[in-house]
C-alpha positions in Angstrom: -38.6 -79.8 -28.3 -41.1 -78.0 -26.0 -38.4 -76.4 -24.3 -36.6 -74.8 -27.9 -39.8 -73.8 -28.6 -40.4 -72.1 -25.6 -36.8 -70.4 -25.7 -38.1 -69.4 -29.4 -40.8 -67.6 -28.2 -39.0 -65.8 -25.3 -36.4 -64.7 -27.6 -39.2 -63.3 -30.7 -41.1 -62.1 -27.9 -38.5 -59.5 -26.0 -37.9 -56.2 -26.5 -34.9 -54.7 -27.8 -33.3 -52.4 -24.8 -31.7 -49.1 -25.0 -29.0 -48.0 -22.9 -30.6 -44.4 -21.2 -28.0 -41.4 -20.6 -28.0 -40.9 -16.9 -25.6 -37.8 -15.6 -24.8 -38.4 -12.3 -22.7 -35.3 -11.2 -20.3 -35.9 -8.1 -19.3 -33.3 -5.7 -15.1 -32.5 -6.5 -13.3 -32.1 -3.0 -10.1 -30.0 -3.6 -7.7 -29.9 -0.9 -4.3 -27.6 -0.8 -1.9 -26.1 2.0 0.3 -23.8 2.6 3.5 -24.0 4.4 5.1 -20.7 5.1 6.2 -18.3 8.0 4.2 -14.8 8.0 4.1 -12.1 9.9 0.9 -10.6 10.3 0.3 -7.6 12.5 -2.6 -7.4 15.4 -5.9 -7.7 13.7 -4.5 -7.9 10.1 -5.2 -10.4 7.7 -2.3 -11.8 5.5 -3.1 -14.2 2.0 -1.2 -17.2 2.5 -2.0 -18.4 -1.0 -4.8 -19.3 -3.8 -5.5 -21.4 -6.7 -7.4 -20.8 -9.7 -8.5 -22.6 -13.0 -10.8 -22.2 -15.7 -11.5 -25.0 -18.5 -14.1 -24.5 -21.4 -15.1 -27.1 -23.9 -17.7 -27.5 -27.5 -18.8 -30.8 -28.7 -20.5 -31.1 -31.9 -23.0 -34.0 -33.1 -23.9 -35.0 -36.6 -21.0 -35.1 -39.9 -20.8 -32.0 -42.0 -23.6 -30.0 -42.7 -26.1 -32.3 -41.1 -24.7 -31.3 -37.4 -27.4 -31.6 -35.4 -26.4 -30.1 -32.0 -23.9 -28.9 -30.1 -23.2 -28.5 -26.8 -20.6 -26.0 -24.7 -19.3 -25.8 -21.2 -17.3 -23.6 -18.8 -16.3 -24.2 -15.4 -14.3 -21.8 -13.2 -13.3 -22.3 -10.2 -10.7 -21.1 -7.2 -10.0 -21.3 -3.6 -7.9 -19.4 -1.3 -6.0 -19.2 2.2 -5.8 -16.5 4.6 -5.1 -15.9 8.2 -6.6 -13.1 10.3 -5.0 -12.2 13.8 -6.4 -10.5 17.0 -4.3 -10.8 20.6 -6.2 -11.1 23.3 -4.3 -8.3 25.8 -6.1 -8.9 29.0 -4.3 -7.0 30.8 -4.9 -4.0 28.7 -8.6 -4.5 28.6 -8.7 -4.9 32.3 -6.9 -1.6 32.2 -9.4 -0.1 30.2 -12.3 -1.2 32.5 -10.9 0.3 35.2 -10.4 3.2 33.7 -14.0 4.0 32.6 -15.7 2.6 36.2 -16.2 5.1 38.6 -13.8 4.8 41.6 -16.0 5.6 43.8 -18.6 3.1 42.6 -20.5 1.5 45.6 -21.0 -1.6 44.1 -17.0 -2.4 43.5 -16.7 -6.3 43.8 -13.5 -8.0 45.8 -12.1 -8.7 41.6 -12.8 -4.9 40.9 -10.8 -4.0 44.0 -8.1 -7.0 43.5 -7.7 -5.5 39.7 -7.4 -1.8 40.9 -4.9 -2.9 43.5 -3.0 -4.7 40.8 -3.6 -1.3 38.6 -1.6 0.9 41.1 0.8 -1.6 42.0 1.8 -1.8 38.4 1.8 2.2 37.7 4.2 2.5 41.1 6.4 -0.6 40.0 9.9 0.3 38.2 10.1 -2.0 34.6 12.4 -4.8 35.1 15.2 -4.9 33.3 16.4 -7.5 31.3 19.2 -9.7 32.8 22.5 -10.1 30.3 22.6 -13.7 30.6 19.0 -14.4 30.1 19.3 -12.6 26.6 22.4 -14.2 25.8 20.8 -17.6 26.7 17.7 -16.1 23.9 20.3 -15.0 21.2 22.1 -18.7 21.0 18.5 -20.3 21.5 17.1 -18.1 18.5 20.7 -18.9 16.3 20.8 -22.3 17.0 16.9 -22.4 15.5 17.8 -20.0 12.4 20.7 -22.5 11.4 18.5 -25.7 11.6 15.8 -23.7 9.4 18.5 -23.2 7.1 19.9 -26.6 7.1 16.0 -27.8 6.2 16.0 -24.9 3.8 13.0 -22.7 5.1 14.7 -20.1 4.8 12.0 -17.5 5.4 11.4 -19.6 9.4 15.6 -18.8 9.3 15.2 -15.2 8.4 12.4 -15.1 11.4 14.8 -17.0 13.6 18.1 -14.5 12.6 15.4 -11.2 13.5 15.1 -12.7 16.9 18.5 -13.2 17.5 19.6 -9.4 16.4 16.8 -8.2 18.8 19.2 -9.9 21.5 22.1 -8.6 20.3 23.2 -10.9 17.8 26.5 -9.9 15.5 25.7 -12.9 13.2 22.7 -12.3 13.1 22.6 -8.8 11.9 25.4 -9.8 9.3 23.1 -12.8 8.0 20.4 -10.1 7.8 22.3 -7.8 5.8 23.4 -10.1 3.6 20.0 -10.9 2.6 
């Protein structure tokens, strides 16, 4: 008895609860990639590819002509890929430097004099010619990798591949090209 009475009282006695609205708003992590073969040229920048979207929505509260709020909401949003390039010529910028110092400079270091030594031996040296059987060893390399592209179908990676082979002298290669 004491106890029903007690579980009477507990039950006249509480509160009635209402559920609160709580927003809790989530960061959204959006991940894409790009697969693709570019060619970009020294310290150009190439778009590799983007995404956008835009979504808009209205809710209305109330029935009929006793609506008592509304509510709207956009959200836009968009995200992109892109590569820059910039080849580090060292030799070229070593070049430069000793260019600009003064010859004469008192304070030359033993790798100031090493690079100069290099600078003049390069100047006096006759460019070395390509050897026939190295390129022909680079044209069936380069072929080889173009007809393995193609058979995975990335055909752009082939077209890349077939270029390389023409630069070697390639007959296949420049009738693949042509084709294109």
């Amino acid at each position: 008895m004491l106890r029903s009475l007690a579980s009477l009282l507990l039950i006249l006695a509480a509160q009635t609860v209402q559920a609160q609205n709580i927003a809790v708003q989530q960061p959204v992590l959006q991940d894409f990639s790009v697969d693709t073969t570019v060619t970009v040229p020294d310290r150009g920048t190439a778009l590799l590819g983007s995404v956008r979207s835009g979504a808009a929505g209205r809710a209305s509260y109330g029935f009929g002509p006793f609506r008592n709020g509304s509510s709207r909401g956009y959200s836009l949003s968009g995200s992109s890929v892109t590569t820059s390039v910039y080849i580090h010529d060292l030799r070229a910028m070593d070049e430069a430097l000793l260019e600009t110092a003064e010859p004469s400079a008192p304070s030359a270091s033993r790798w100031e004099a090493a690079l100069a030594r290099r600078h003049a031996a390069d100047r006096t040296a006759e460019p070395a010619r390509a050897e026939p059987e190295r390129d022909l060893d680079k044209r069936l390399k380069f072929e080889r990798l173009a007809r393995e592209a193609e058979a995975s179908r990335k055909m752009s990676l082939a077209l890349a591949y077939w270029k390389a082979a023409a630069k070697y002298g390639s007959p296949t290669a420049a009738e693949k090209i042509a084709a294109r």
